[in-house]
C-alpha positions as CSV (number, residue, x, y, z in Angstrom):
1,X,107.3,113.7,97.7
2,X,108.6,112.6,94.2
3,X,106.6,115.9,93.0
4,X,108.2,118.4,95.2
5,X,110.7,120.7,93.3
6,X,113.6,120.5,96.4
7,X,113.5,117.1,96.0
8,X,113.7,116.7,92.0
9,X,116.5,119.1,92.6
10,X,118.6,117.5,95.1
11,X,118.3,114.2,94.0
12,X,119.3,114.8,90.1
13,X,122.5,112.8,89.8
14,X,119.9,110.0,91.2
15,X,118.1,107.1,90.1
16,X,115.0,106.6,91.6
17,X,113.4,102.7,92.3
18,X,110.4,103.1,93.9
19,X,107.4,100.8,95.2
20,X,104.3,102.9,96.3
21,X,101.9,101.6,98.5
22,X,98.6,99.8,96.9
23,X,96.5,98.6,99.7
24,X,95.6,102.2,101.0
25,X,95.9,105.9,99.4
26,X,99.5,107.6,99.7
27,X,103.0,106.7,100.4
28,X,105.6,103.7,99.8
29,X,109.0,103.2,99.8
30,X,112.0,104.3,97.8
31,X,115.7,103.8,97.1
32,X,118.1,106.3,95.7
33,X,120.9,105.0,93.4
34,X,123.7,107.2,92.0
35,X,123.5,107.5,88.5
36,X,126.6,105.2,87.6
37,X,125.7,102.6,89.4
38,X,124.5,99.5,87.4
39,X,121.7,97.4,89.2
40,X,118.5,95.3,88.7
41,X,115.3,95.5,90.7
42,X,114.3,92.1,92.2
43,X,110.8,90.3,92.8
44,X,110.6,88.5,95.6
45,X,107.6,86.0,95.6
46,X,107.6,86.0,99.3
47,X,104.9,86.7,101.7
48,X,106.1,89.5,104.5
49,X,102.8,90.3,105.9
50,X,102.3,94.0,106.2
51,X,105.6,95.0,105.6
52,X,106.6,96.5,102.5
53,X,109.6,95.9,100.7
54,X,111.4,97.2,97.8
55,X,115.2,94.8,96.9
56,X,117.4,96.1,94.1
57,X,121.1,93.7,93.4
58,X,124.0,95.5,92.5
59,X,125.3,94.4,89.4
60,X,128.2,92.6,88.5
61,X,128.2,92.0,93.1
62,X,126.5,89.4,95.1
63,X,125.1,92.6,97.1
64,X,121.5,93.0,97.7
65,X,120.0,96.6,98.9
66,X,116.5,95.9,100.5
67,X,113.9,99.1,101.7
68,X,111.5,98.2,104.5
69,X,108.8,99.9,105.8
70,X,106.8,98.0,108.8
71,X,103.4,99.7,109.6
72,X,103.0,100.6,113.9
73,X,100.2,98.6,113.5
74,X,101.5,95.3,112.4
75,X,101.7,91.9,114.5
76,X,104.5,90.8,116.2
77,X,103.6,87.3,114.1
78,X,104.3,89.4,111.0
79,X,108.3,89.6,112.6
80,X,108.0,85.1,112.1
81,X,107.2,86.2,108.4
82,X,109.8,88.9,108.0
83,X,112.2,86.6,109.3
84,X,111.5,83.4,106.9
85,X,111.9,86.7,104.3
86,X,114.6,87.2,105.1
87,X,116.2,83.6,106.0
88,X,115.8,83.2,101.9
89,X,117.5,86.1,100.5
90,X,120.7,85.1,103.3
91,X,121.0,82.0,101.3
92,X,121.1,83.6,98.0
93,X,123.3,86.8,98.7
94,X,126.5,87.6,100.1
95,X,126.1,91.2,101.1
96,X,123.2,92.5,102.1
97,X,122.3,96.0,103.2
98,X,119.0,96.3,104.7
99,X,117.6,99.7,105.1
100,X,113.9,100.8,106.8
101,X,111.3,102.1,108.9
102,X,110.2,98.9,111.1
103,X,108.2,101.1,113.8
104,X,110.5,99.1,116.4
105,X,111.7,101.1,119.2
106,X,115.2,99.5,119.9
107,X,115.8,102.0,122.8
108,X,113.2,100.3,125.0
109,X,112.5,96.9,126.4
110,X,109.6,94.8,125.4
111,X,108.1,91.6,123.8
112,X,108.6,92.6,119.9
113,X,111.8,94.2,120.8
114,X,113.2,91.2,122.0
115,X,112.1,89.0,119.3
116,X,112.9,91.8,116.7
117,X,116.5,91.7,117.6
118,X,116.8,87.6,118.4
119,X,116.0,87.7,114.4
120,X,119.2,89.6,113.9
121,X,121.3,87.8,116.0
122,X,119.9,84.6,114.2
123,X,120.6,85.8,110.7
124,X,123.8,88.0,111.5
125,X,122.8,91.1,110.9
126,X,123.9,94.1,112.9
127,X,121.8,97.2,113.1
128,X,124.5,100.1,112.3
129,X,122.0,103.2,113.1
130,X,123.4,105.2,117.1
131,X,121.4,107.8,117.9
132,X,117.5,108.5,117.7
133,X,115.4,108.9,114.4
134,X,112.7,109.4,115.0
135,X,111.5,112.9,117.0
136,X,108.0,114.3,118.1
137,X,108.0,117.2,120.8
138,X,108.2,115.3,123.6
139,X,109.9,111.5,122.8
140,X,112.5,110.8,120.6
141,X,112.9,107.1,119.1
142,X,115.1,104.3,116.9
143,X,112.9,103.4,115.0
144,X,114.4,103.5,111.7
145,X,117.5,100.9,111.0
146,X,119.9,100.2,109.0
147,X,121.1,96.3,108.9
148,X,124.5,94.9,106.9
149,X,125.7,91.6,107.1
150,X,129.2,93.1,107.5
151,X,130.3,95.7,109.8
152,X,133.8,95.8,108.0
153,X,132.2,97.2,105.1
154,X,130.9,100.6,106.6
155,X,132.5,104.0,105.9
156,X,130.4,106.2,107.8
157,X,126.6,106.8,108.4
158,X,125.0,110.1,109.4
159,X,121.7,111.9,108.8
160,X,120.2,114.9,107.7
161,X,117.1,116.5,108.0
162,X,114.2,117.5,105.5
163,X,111.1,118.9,105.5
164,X,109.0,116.6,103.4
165,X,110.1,113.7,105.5
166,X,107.1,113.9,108.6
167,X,108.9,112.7,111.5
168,X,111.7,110.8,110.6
169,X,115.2,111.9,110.0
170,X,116.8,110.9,106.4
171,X,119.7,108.3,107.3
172,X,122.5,107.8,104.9
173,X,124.9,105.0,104.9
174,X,128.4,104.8,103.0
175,X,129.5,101.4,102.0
176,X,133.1,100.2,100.9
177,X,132.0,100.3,97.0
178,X,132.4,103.7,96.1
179,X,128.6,104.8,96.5
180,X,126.0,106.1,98.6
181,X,122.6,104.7,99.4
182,X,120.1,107.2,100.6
183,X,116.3,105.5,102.0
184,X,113.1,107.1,103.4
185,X,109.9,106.3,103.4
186,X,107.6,108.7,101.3
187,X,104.6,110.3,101.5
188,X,102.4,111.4,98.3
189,X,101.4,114.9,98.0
190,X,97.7,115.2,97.8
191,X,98.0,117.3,94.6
């Protein structure tokens, strides 16, 4: 993606953090920060299982922007890890903006669902996303979510569609200071 002329294009006036994935060929995840924003890009020594994640702190704010992406293919014990993730940053930050793909169909009932959304309610999170994001021919999907620990915050979400991005729709969220945060998981061109 990062190659792709569009995409160098529209995303000038950005800066680009991004974490691409080691453990198999191709893809990763990536934030989008306007250019006068000042931030830092955090390490988290924390074990998450199989999810990937990417945290970048706004400077001179107790606000904390974290990119997920959860494989379909993880464990729903991997969710006990995301939370205890989690449950650490809470304690540190004031704000936090959680942004990602995390393969967890809210639209439906089951087992993961459930204890997906307990962990939200547990650490006060509320998932901000309405409407599906993720769209094959026949099934649509909510896939993709956006958490904040403070609804007051939010000026407006909405999404847009490219083609580089397979399925999923590109979400963007805008937040109370003065800037927008744009996330998608990525895919590597072969080239």
């Amino acid at each position: 993606m990062y190659n792709n002329n569009i995409f160098k294009s529209g995303m000038k006036n950005y800066q680009i953090i991004r974490k691409d994935r080691v453990q198999k060929c191709g893809g990763g995840i990536i934030i989008f920060v306007k250019n006068n924003i000042k931030y830092e890009t955090l390490d988290f020594d924390l074990n998450c299982g199989i999810i990937e994640s990417l945290f970048i702190k706004l400077k001179n704010k107790n606000t904390i922007i974290g990119c997920f992406y959860r494989p379909p293919n993880s464990l729903i014990n991997d969710l006990d890890l995301f939370e205890n993730y989690l449950t650490n940053i809470i304690l540190k930050f004031e704000k936090i903006i959680i942004l990602g793909d995390f393969n967890i169909n809210i639209n439906i009932s089951g087992n993961i669902q459930s204890k997906y959304l307990n962990i939200l309610n547990n650490l006060s999170l509320n998932q901000i996303i309405s409407g599906n994001t993720h769209h094959l021919e026949y099934s649509e999907s909510l896939i993709d979510h956006i958490l904040v620990s403070n609804n007051d915050n939010v000026i407006n979400t909405g999404k847009c569609s490219f083609l580089w991005i397979s399925n999923n729709l590109l979400w963007y969220y805008l937040y109370n200071l003065w800037f927008v945060i744009y996330w998608s998981k990525f895919k590597k061109n072969k080239n």
